[in-house]
C-alpha positions as CSV (number, residue, x, y, z in Angstrom):
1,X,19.6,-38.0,116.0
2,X,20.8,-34.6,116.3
3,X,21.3,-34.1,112.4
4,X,17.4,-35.1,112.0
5,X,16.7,-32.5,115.2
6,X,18.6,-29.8,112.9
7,X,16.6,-30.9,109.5
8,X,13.5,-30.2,111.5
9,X,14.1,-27.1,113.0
10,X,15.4,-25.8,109.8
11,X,12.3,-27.1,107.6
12,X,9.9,-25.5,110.7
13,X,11.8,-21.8,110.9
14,X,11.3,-21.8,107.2
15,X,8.0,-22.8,107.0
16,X,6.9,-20.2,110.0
17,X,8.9,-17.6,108.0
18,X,7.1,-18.5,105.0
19,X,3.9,-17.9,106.5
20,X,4.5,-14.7,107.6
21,X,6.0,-13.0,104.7
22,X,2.5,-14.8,102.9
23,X,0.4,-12.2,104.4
24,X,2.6,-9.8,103.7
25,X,2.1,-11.0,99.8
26,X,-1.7,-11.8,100.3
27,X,-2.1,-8.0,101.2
28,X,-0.5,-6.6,98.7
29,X,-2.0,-8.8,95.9
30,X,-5.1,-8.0,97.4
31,X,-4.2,-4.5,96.8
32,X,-2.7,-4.7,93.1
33,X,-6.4,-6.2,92.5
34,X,-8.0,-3.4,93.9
35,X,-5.8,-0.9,92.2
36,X,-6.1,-2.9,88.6
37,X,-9.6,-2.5,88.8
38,X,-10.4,0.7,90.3
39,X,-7.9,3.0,89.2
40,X,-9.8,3.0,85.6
41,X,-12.2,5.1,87.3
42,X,-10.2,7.9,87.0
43,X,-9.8,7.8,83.4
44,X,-13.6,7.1,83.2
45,X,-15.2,9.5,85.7
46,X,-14.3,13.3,86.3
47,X,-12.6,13.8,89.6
48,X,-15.5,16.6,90.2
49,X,-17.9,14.3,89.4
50,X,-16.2,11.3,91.8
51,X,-15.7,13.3,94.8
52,X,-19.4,15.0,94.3
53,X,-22.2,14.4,96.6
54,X,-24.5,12.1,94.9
55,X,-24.3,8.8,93.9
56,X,-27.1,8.0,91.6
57,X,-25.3,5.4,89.1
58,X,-28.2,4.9,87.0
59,X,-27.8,8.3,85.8
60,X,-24.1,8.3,85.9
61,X,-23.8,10.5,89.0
62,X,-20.7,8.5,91.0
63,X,-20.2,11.1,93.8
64,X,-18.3,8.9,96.9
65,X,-18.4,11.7,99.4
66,X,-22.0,10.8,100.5
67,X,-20.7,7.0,101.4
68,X,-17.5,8.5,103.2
69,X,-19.1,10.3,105.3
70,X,-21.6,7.6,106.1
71,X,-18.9,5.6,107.0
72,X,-17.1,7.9,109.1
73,X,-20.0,9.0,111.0
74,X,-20.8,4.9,111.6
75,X,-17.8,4.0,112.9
76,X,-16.7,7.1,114.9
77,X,-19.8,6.8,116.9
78,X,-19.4,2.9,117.2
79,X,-15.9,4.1,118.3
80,X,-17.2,6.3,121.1
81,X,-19.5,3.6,122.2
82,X,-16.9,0.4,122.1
83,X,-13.9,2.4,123.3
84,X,-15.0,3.3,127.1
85,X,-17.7,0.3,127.4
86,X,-15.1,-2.2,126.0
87,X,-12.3,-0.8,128.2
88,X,-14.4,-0.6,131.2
89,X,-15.4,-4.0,130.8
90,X,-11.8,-5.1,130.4
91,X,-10.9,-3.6,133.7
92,X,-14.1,-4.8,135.6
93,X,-12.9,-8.4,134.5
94,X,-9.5,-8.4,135.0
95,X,-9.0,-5.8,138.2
96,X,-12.0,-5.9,140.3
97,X,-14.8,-9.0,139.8
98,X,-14.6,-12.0,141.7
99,X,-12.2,-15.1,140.0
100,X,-16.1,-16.8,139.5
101,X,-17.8,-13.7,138.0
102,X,-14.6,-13.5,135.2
103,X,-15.1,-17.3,134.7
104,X,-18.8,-17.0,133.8
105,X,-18.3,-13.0,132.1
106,X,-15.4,-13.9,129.9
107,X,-16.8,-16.6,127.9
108,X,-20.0,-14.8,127.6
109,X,-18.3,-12.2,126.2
110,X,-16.3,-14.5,124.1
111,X,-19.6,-15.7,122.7
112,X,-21.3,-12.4,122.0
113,X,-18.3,-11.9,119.8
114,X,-19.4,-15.0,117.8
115,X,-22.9,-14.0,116.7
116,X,-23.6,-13.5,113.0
117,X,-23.7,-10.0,112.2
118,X,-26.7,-10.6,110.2
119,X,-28.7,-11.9,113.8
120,X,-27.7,-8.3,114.8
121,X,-29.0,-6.7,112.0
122,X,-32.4,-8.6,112.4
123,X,-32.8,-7.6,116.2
124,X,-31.6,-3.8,115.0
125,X,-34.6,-3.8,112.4
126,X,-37.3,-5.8,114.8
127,X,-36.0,-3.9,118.2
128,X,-33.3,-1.4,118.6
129,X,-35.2,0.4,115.1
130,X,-38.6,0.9,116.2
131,X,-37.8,1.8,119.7
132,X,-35.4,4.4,118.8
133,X,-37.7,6.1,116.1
134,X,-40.4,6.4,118.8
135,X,-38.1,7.0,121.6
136,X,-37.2,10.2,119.4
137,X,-39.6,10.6,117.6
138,X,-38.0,10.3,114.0
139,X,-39.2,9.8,110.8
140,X,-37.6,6.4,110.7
141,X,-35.3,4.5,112.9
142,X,-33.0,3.5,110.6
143,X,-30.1,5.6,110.9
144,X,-26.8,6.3,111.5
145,X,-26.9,6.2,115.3
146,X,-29.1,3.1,115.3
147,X,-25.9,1.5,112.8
148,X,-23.6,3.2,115.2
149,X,-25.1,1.5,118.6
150,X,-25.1,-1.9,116.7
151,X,-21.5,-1.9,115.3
152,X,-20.6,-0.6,118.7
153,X,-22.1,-3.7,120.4
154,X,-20.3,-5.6,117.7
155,X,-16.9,-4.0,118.6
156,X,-17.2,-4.3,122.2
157,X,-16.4,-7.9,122.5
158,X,-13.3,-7.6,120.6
159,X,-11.6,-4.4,122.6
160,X,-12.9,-6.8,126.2
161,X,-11.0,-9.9,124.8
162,X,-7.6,-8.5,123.3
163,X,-7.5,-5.6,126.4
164,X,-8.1,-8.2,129.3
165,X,-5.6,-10.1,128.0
166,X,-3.2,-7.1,127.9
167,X,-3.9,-6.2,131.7
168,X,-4.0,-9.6,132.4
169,X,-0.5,-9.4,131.7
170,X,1.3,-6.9,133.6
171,X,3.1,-8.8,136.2
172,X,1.4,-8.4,139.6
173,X,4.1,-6.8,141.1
174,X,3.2,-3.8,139.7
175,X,0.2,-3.9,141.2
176,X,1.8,-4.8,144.7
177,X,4.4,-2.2,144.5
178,X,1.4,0.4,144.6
179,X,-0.4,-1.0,147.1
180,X,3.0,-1.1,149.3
181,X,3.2,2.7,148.2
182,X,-0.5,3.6,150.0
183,X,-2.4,3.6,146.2
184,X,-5.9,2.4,146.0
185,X,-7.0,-0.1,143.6
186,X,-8.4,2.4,141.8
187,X,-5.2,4.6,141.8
188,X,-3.4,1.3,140.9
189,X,-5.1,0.7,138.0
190,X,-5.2,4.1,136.3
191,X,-1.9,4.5,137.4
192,X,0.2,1.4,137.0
193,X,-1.8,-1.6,135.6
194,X,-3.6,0.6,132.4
195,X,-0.2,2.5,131.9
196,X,1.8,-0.9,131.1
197,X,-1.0,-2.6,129.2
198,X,-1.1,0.6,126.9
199,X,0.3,-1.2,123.9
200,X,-2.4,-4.0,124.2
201,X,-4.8,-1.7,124.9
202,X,-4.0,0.3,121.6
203,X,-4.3,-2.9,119.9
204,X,-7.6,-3.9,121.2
205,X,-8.8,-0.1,120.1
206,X,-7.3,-0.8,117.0
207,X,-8.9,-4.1,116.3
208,X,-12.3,-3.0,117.2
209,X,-12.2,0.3,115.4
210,X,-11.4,-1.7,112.0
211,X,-14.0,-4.5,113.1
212,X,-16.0,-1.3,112.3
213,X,-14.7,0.2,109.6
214,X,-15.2,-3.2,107.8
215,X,-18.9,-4.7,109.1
216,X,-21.3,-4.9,106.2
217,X,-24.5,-7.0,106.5
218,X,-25.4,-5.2,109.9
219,X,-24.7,-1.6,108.6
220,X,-26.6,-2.5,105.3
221,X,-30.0,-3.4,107.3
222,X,-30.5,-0.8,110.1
223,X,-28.6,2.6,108.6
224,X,-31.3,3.4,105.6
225,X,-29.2,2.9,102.7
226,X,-29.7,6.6,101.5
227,X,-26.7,8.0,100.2
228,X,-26.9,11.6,101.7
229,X,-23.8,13.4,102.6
230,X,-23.4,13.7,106.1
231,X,-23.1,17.4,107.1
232,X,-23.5,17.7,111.1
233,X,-24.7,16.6,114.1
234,X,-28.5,16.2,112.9
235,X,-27.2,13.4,110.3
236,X,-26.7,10.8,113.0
237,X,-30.2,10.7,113.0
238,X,-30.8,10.7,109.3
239,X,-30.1,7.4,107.4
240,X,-27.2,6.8,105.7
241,X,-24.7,4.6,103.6
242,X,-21.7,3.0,103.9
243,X,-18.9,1.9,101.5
244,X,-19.1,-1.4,102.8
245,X,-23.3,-1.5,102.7
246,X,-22.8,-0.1,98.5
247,X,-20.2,-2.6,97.2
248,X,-22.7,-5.4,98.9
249,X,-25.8,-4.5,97.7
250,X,-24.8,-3.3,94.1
251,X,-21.5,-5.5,93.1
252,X,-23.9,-8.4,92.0
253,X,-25.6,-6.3,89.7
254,X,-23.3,-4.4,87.8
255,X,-22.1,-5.4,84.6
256,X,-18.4,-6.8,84.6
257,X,-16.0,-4.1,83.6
258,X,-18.5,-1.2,83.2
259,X,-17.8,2.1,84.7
260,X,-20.2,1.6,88.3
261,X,-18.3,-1.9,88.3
262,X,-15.0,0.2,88.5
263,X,-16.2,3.0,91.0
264,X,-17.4,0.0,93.8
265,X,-13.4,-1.3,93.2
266,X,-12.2,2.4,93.3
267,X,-14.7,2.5,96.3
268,X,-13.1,-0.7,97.8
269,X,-9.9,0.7,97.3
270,X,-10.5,3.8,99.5
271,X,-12.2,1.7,102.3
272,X,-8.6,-0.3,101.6
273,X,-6.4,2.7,102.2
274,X,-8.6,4.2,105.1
275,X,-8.3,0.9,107.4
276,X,-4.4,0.6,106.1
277,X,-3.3,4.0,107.5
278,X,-5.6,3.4,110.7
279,X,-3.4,0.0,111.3
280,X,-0.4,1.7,110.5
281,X,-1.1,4.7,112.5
282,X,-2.3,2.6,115.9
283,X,0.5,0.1,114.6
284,X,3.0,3.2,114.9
285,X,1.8,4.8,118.4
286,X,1.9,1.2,120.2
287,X,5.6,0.9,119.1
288,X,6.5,4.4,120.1
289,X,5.1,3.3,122.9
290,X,6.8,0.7,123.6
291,X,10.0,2.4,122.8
292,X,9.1,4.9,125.4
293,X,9.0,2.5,128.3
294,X,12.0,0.4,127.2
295,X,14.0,4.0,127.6
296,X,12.2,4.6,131.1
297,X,12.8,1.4,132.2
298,X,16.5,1.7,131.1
């Protein structure tokens, strides 16, 4: 009996240890592909003419800076709407509504994270679009802002979920330790309870922010597909285009191995390395973190 207890232990810690070196491997074989057939680009393209401002590939103009900055201007405003809404919402739930208000809230918000991006995009182009171009009275309503309001309804549900589950778990004595002190519950909370749910916090930031960096059928329906280099504050009103919205609309299209079927992998390859280095960068700041209160606490 015991001897068949230890065979199955050993075969399921192998198998669990298995499975998480795989993703290690998926990613990087995902990345060798990327690299194998982007990096021909830069044998094929000048690096003037790659890191120009317009991409006009029937004319062999393969300038990425105009799809960078669309996606950078995308997702930082989704950012600045999905950060505070998201965490708000987290902290409404899990601190202050009633236990049946969090019943009937967290599912729904559980839900609105399942709904097709493409539904989105639809209700972007019928609605938010229209109402938005006459509300400010633009030439069209299908910019970056209007991408930038959607992806941020898009990110919200994922910073709620992962961030109420963080402050869900601080242990409530913390929170009754601050009451005994004379705090508030709003002291308590900015105080105690968000303090030790910073790492999960981080994480929930982190998860949304790439939800955005890497949303594609939404983006490619409500931001104007124009790929103009974004050069101030006027451009979130001006349409744009996305990495993600380019390799989606023109990879089907492209002849295999041709030099615009190498610049969308070179472009794939940058979107890559931009949501790598913000994983490892939150990645790094929640275990510093974490590091930091193990010391306090110590």
């Amino acid at each position: 009996m015991d001897s068949n207890i230890s065979w199955q232990e050993f075969l399921i810690t192998r198998l669990v240890r298995a499975a998480g070196y795989s993703a290690i491997v998926f990613v990087g074989l995902i990345f060798f592909f990327l690299l194998r057939e982007g990096l021909p680009t830069l044998g094929e393209v000048q690096i003037s003419t790659l890191f120009s401002a317009r991409w006009y590939p029937i004319e062999s103009y393969y300038g990425i800076l105009p799809l960078i900055s669309g996606s950078l201007v995308v997702t930082i405003g989704a950012a600045l709407i999905a950060i505070p809404f998201g965490i708000g919402t987290a902290i409404y739930i899990s601190e202050i509504a009633p236990r049946w208000v969090r019943e009937i809230l967290k599912p729904l918000v559980e839900l609105l994270g399942g709904l097709p991006s493409v539904v989105l995009g639809f209700l972007g182009i019928l609605v938010l679009s229209p109402f938005l171009r006459e509300t400010f009275n633009l030439p069209t309503g299908l910019t970056a802002f209007t991408g930038s309001l959607l992806l941020g309804g898009i990110a919200v549900p994922t910073v709620v979920s992962v961030a109420e589950d963080a402050l869900d778990a601080v242990p409530r004595a913390y929170r009754e330790g601050a009451w005994a002190l004379g705090a508030t519950r709003w002291q308590t909370i900015w105080r105690v309870t968000l303090p030790a749910a910073r790492s999960g916090v981080l994480t929930a930031i982190m998860l949304g922010v790439g939800r955005a960096i890497g949303e594609t059928m939404t983006v490619m329906m409500v931001t104007g597909n124009a790929p103009v280099l974004a050069t101030g504050l006027a451009s979130l009103f001006s349409p744009v285009r996305t990495m993600t919205a380019t390799i989606a609309a023109e990879m089907g299209e492209v002849a295999n191995s041709s030099v615009h079927y190498h610049t969308l992998f070179f472009i794939g390859m940058v979107l890559f390395i931009i949501s790598l280095v913000v994983n490892v960068t939150a990645s790094a700041v929640v275990f510093q973190t974490k590091k930091r209160a193990e010391r306090v606490l110590s």
